[in-house]
C-alpha angles and dihedrals in degrees: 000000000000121000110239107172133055087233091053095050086041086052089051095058105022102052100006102039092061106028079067108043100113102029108112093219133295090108096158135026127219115216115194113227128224098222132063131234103269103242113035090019084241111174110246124201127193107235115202145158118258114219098053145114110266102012114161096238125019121258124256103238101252114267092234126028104228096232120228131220119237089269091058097249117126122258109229125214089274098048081050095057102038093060088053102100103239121247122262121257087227089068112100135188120245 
């Protein structure tokens, strides 16, 4: 999808953007539609955002919750680990 319009880019940050900050991924759904495309029989889907008003099915709360750093970004898998304390080199495995 490309974004053509300035309302459409403001959308994306403004309403998007936040309404799926902590959510670890599954954004949209695919629903796979009965009827083809008239002409070449071609399957269809129906593509749209979870979380929203009006969606077609409810969303499945998300398996993980993404955490967020004091400032409300949101911590990536290296800002995770590297706040883990490391072992210590005396620690053996029996």
């Amino acid at each position: 999808m490309v974004i053509r319009t300035k309302e459409h880019l403001k959308k994306l940050f403004d309403v998007l953007g936040p309404r799926y900050l902590t959510r670890a991924g599954g954004y949209t759904r695919v629903l796979k539609l009965q009827r083809f495309r008239p002409g070449d029989a071609a399957e269809m889907s129906l593509i749209e955002f979870v979380g929203r008003p009006g969606e077609l099915r409810p969303a499945r709360p998300p398996q993980t919750e993404i955490k967020l750093s004091s400032s409300g970004k949101a911590l990536g898998k290296e800002d995770v680990i590297s706040s883990v304390p490391p072992r210590s080199s005396s620690a053996s495995l029996s």
